[in-house]
RODO-2510 file (C-alpha; in nm, 4 decimals, decimal comma):
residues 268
     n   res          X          Y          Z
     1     x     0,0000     0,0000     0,0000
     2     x     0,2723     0,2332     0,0936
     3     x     0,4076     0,2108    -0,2855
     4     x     0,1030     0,2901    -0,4006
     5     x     0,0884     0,6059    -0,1805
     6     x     0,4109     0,7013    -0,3021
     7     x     0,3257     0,6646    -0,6623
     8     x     0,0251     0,9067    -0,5975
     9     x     0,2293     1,1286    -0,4643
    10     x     0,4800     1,1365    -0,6790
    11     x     0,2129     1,1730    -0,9576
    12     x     0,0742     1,5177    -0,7522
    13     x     0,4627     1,6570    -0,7648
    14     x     0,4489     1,6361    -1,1874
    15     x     0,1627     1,7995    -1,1766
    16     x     0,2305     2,1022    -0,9353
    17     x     0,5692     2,1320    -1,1459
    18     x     0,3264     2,2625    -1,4426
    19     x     0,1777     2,5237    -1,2607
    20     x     0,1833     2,7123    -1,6501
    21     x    -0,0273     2,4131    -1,7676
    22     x    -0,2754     2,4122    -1,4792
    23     x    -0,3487     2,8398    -1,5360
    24     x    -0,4462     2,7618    -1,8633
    25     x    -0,6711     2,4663    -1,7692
    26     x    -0,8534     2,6725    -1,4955
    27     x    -0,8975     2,9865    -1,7255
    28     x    -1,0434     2,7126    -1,9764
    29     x    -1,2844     2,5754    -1,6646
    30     x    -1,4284     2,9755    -1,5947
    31     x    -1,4304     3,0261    -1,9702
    32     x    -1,6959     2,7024    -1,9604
    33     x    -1,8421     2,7870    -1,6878
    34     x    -1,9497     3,1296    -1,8621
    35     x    -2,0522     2,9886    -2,2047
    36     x    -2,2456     2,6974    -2,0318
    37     x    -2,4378     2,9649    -1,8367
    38     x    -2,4914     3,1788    -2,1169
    39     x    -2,6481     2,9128    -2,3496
    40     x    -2,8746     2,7404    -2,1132
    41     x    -2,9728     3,1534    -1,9648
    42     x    -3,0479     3,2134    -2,3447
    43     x    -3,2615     2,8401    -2,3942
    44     x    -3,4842     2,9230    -2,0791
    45     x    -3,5395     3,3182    -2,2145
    46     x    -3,8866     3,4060    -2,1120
    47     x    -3,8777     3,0720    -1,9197
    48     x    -3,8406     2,9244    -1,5586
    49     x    -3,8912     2,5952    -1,6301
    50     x    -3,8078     2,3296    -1,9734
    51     x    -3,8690     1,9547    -1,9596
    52     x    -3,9744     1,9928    -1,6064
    53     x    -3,6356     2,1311    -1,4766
    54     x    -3,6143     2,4668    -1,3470
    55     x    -3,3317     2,7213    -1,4424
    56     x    -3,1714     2,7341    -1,1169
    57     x    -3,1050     2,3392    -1,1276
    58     x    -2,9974     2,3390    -1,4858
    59     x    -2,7413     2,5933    -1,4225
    60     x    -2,6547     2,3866    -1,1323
    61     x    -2,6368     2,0640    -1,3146
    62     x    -2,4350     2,2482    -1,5584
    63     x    -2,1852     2,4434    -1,3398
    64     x    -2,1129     2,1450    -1,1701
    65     x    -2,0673     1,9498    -1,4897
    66     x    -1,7473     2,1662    -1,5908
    67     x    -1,6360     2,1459    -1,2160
    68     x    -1,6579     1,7329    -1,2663
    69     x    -1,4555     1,7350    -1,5460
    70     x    -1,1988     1,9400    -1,3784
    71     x    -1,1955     1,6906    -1,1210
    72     x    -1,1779     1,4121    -1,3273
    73     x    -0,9296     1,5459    -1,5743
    74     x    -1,1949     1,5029    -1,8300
    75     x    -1,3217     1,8637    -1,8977
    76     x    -1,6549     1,7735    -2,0469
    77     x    -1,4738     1,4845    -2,2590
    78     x    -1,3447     1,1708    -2,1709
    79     x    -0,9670     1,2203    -2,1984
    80     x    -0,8045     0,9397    -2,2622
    81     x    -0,4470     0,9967    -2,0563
    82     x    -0,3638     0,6707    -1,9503
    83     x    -0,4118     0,5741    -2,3484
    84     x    -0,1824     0,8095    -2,4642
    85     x     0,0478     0,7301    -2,2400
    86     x     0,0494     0,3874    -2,3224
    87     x     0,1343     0,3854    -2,6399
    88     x     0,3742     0,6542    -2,6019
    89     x     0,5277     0,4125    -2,3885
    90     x     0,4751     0,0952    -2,6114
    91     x     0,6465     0,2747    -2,9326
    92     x     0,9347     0,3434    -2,7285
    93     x     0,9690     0,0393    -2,5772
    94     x     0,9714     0,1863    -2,2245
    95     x     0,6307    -0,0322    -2,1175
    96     x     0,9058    -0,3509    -2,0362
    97     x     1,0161    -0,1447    -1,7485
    98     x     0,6801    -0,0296    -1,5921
    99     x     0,6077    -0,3815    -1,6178
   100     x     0,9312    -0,4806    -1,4329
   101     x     0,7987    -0,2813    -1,0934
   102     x     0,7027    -0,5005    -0,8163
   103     x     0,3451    -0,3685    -0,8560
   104     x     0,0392    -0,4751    -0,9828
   105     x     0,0189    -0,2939    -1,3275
   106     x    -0,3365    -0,1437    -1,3267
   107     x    -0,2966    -0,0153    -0,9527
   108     x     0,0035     0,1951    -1,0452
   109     x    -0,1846     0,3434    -1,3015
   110     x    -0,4511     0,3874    -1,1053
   111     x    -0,2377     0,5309    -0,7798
   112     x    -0,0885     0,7733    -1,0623
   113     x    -0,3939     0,8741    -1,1971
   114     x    -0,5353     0,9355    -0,8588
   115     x    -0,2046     1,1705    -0,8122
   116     x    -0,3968     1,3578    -1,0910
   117     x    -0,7059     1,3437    -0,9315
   118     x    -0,5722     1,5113    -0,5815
   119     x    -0,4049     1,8194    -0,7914
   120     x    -0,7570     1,8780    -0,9962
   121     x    -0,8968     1,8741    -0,6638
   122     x    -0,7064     2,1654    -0,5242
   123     x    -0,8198     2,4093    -0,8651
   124     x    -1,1475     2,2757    -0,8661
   125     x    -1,3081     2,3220    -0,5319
   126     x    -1,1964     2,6592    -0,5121
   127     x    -1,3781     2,7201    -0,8414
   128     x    -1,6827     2,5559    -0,7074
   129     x    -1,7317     2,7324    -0,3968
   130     x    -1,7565     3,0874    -0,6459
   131     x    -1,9488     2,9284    -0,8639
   132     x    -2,2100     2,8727    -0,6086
   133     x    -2,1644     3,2053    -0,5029
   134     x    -2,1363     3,3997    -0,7573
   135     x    -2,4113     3,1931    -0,9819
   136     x    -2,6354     3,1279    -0,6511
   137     x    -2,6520     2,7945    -0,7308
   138     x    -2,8743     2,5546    -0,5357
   139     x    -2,7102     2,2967    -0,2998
   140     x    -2,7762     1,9544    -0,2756
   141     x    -3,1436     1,8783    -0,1077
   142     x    -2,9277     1,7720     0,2477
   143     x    -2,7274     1,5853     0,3830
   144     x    -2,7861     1,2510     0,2621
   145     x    -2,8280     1,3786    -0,1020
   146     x    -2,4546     1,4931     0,0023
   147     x    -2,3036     1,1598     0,0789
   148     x    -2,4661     1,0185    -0,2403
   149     x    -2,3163     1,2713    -0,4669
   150     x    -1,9949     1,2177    -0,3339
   151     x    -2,0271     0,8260    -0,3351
   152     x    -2,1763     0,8568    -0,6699
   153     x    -1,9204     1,1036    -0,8330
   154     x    -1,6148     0,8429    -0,6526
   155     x    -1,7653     0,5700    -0,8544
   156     x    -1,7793     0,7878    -1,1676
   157     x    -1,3596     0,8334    -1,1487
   158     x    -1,3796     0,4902    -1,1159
   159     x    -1,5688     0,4365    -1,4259
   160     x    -1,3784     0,6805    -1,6308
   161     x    -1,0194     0,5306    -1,5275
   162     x    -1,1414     0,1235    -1,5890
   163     x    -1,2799     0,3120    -1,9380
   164     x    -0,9286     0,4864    -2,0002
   165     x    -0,7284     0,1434    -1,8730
   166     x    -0,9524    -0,0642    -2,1317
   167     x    -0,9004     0,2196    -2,4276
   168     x    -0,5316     0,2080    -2,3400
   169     x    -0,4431    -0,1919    -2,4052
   170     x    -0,5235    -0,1792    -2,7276
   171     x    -0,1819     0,0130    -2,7329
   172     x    -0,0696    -0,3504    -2,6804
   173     x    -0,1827    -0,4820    -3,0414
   174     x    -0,1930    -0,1740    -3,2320
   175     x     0,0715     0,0788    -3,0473
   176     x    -0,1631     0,3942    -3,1008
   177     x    -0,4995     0,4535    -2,9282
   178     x    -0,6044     0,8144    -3,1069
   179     x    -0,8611     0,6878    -3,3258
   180     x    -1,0395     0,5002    -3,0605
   181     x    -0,9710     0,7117    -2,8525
   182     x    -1,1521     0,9893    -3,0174
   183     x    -1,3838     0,8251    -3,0406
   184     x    -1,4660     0,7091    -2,6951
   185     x    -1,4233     1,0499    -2,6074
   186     x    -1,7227     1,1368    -2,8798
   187     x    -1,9276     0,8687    -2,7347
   188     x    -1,8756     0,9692    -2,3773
   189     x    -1,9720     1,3583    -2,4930
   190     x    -2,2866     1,2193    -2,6170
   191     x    -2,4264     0,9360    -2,3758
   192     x    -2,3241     1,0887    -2,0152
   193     x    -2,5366     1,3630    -2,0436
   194     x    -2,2118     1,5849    -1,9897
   195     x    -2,3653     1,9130    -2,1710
   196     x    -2,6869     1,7685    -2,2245
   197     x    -2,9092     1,6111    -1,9529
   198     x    -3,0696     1,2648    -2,0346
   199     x    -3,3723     1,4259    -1,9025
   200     x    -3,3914     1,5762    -2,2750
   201     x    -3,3352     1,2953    -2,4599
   202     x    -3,6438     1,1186    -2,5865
   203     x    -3,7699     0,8519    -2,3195
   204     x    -3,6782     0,5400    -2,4829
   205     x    -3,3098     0,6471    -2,5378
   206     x    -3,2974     0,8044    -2,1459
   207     x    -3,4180     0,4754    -2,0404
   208     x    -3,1307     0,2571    -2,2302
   209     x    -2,8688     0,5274    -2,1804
   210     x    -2,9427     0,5450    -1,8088
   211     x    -2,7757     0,1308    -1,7942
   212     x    -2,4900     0,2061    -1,9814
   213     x    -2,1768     0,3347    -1,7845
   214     x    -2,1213     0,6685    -1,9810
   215     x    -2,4648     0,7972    -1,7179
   216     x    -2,2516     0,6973    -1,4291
   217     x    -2,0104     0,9466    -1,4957
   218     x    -2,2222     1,2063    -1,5271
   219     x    -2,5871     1,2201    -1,4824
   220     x    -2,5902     0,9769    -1,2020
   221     x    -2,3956     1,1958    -0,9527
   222     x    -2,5196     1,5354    -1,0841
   223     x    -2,9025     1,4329    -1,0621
   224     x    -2,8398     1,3271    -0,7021
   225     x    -2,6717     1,6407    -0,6310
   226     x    -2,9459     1,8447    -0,7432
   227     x    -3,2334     1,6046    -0,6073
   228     x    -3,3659     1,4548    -0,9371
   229     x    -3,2703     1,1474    -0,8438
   230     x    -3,3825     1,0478    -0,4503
   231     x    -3,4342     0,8057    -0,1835
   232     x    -3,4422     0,4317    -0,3530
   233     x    -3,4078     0,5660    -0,6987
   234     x    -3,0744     0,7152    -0,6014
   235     x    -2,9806     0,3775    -0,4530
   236     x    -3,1063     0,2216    -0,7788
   237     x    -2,8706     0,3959    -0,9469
   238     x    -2,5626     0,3878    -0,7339
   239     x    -2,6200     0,0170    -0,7369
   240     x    -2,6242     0,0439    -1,1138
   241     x    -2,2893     0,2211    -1,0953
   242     x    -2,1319    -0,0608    -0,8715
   243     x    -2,2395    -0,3377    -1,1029
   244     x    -2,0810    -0,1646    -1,3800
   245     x    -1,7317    -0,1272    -1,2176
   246     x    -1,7287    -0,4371    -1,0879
   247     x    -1,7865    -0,5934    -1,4516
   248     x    -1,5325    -0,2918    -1,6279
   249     x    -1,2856    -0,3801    -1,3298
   250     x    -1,3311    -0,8016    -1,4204
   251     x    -1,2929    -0,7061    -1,7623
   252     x    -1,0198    -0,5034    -1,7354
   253     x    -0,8313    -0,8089    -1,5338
   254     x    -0,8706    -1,0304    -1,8600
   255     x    -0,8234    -0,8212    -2,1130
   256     x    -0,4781    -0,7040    -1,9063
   257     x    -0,3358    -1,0913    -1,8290
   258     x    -0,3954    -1,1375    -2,2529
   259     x    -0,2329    -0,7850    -2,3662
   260     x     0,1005    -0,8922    -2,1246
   261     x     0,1000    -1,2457    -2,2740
   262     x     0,1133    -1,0645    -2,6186
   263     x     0,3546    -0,8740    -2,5103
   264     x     0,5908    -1,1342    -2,4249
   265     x     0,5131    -1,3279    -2,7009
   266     x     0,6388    -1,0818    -2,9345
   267     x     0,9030    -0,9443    -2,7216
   268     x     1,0456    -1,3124    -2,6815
***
């Protein structure tokens, strides 16, 4: 565990080194913020209320939506780090000594990743708390509807890293990830109701949508923080959440033990 830790932390240190890098990220978050506010301000013109959701929660659903994606080093997008750095790593021939470390592969990519995660932290809650003052954003219904966000949202950077980890092995057999990695971050713009909420989607698409995994990065946490989602349904949908990153995480563990036989195979 104490490697782990250390990885993490070591992960945090690269990323307080770019201190350049992380201005330019946050002035991209407030930029969002503004042009978020200012298209749904201009949809509900003459409006309090569309699709049974009243401005004051959209704007909250949205604010927090950039704030997310700051967190999760996603922005809106699934980016797909952990790809890139894979086969950035494969073409140079640098994986062999990653996979040398006493660790277990997918938890030091995960412990570095969650390095990440700690720095995006710092910028984003900061930018949160004048969002919700500045915007006067509506908080979460109480307490419980608290706990659940949080829960929900730490199984949504879950979700998004098993995603990433699954994207990146295909660095294994092909050594480049861009192409499907655009386009998993296309299909995670579309289906996690990210800009748009599911709860404008026609109802047969929100119902499939809402059992796919893209909702649990998203949706699921933000319509819990706002109070869409409550009581059992919210529990409904955690458990939904749960199920998928317990099948993502088993299929990550088989797809992993075949991508390091190939490797070896071909590496003699």
């Amino acid at each position: 565990m104490r490697a782990y830790l250390e990885i993490a932390k070591k992960s945090f240190q690269e990323m307080l080194s770019s201190r350049g890098e992380a201005l330019i990220r946050l002035l991209a978050m407030l930029l969002s913020l503004y042009l978020l506010r200012s298209f749904w301000k201009g949809l509900y013109a003459g409006s309090d209320e569309v699709q049974g959701m009243k401005f004051t929660s959209m704007l909250t659903y949205a604010t927090l939506s950039v704030i997310t994606g700051g967190i999760l080093n996603i922005f809106g997008l699934l980016q797909v780090y952990i790809a890139y750095w894979m086969a950035r790593k494969m073409r140079s021939g640098e994986i062999v000594m990653d996979l040398l470390k006493p660790t277990d592969f997918e938890l030091y990519l995960f412990s570095h990743s969650t390095g990440r995660l700690a720095f995006n932290l710092m910028f984003s809650v900061p930018v949160a708390i004048l969002a919700f003052i500045v915007f006067r954003l509506e908080p979460p219904p109480g307490p419980a509807a608290a706990f659940l966000f949080m829960g929900s949202l730490a199984i949504g950077y879950l979700l998004v890293f098993l995603i990433d980890f699954l994207v990146s092995l295909i660095a294994f057999w092909t050594t480049q990830t861009r192409g499907v990695g655009g386009f998993t971050r296309l299909i995670i713009a579309l289906l996690s109701g990210s800009f748009i909420p599911l709860w404008f989607f026609p109802a047969w698409a929100r119902d499939a949508l809402s059992w796919l995994p893209f909702s649990s990065i998203y949706h699921a946490p933000l319509s819990i923080f706002i109070g869409k989602l409550k009581g059992a349904e919210a529990m409904k949908t955690i458990a939904v959440q749960v199920a998928w990153a317990l099948v993502l995480f088993a299929l990550s563990r088989v797809l992993w033990s075949r991508a390091r036989r190939h490797l070896m195979i071909h590496a003699g």
